[in-house]
C-alpha positions in Angstrom: -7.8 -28.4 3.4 -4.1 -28.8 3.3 -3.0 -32.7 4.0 0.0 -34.8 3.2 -0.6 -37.1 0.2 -2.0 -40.5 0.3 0.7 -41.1 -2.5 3.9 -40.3 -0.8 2.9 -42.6 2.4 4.7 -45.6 0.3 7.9 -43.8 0.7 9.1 -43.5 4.1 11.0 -40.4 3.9 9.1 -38.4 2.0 6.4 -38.7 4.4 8.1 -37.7 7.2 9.3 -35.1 5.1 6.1 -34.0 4.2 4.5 -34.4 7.9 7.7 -32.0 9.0 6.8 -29.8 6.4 3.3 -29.5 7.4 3.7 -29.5 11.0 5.9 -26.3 10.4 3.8 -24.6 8.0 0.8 -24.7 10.3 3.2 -23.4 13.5 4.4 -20.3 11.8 0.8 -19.9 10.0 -0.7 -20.1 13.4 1.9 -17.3 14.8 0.9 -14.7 11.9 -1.7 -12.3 11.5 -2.0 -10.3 8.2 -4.6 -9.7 5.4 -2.3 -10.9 3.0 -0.8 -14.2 4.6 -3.5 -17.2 4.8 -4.9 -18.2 8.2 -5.1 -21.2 9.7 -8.7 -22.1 10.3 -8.7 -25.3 11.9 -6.2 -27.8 12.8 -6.9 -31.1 13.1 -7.1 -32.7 16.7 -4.2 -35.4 16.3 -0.7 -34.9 15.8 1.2 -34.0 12.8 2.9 -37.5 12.4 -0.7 -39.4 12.6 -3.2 -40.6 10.5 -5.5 -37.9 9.4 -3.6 -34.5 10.5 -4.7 -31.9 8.4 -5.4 -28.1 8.3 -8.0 -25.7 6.9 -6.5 -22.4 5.2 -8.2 -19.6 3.5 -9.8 -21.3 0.1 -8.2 -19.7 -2.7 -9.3 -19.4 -6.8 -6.7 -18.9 -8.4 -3.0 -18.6 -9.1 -0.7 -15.3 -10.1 0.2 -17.0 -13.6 -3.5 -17.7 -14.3 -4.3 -13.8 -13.1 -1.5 -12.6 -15.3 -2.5 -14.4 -18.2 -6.1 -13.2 -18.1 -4.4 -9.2 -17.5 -2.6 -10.1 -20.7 -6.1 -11.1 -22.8 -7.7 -8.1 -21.1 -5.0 -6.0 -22.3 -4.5 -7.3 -26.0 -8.5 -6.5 -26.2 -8.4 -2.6 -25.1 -5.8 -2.5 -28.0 -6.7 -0.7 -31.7 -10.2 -0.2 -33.4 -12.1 -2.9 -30.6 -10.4 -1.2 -28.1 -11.8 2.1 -28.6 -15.2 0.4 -29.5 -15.7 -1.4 -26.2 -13.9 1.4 -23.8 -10.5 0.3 -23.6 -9.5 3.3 -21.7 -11.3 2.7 -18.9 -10.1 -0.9 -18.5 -6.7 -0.6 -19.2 -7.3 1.8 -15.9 -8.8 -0.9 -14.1 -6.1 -3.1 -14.9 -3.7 -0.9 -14.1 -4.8 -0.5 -10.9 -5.3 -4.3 -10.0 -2.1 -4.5 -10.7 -1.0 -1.9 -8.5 -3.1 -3.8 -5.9 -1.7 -7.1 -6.8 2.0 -5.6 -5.8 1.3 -3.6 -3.1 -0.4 -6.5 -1.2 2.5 -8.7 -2.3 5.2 -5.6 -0.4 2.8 -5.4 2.5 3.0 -9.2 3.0 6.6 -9.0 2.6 7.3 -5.9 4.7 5.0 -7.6 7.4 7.6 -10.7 7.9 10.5 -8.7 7.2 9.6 -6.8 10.5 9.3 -10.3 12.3 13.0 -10.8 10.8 11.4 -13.6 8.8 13.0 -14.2 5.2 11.2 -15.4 2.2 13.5 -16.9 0.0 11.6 -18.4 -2.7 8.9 -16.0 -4.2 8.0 -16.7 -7.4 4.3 -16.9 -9.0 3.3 -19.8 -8.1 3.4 -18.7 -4.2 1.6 -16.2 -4.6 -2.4 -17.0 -4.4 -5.4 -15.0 -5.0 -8.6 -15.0 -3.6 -11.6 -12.0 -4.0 -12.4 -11.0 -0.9 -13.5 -7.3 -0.3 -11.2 -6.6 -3.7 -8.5 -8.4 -3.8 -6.4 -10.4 -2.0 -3.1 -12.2 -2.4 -1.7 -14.6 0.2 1.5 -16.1 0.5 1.9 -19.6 1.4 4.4 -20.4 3.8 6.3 -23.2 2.6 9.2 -21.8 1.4 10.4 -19.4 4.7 13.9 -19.4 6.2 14.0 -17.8 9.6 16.3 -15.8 10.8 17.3 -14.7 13.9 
C-alpha cells in the first residue's frame, strides 16, 4: 500500500506535494500494462487530496542494491578451493544468467515506455524493485517520469 506520510501532513506544502505526487503516479500506473512495470491494484474510493487516499501496487521483496550485494557474496563463494568443492561452475552460470534477466527486464521496461514516448529520467538502483514471481521480476516505480510529447 502506497500512501502519503502521516509525517509530512504538518507541513503544508509537502503534502500537497506528496498528494500531487501520488495522484500522478497512480494515473500513469493505471494507463500501463507490462510485466515489468507494477500495477495498480486498487485505488482507494476518495480523492487524492483527502483523508485516507491510498493505492495497492504489486508487493515487492526486495531492492536492486540488496540483490546485487547478495550476487556479489554468491560470487566471492564460487571463487578458489570452496568454489570448486561446492560447484561453483554451475552457480556462477546461474548467476550469470539472473543477471542477464535482471537487465533484459530492466531494457524491456524501458523500451516499453520509450514506445509510449515516455522518458525515464532518473534510473538508478533504488528504482528498480524485485519481486519472484514465475522467475524474476523487476518493476519500475513510476515516480521519477518526465513525459514527452
Amino acid at each position: 500500500m502506497k500512501r502519503v506520510s502521516d509525517e509530512v501532513k504538518n507541513d503544508k506544502e509537502t503534502y500537497v506535494k506528496g498528494c500531487i505526487d501520488l495522484a500522478l503516479e497512480t494515473k500513469y500506473l493505471s494507463s500501463l500494462s507490462h510485466p515489468n512495470i507494477l500495477d495498480v491494484r486498487a485505488v482507494a474510493s476518495c480523492g487524492p487530496f483527502e483523508e485516507g487516499y491510498f493505492i495497492i501496487i504489486d508487493r515487492l521483496n526486495e531492492t536492486l542494491p540488496k540483490r546485487l550485494n547478495n550476487w556479489m557474496t554468491i560470487d566471492q563463494q564460487t571463487k578458489g578451493v570452496t568454489g570448486l568443492i561446492t560447484g561453483g561452475k554451475n552457480k556462477v552460470d546461474d548467476l550469470l544468467v539472473d543477471r542477464l534477466l535482471v537487465a533484459f527486464d530492466i531494457a524491456s521496461a524501458l523500451a516499453y515506455l520509450h514506445k509510449l514516448r515516455v522518458v525515464y529520467r532518473d534510473l538508478v538502483c533504488l528504482q528498480c524493485l524485485l519481486c519472484r514471481q514465475r522467475h524474476l521480476n523487476v518493476s519500475l516505480t513510476l515516480t521519477p517520469l518526465l513525459l514527452s510529447c
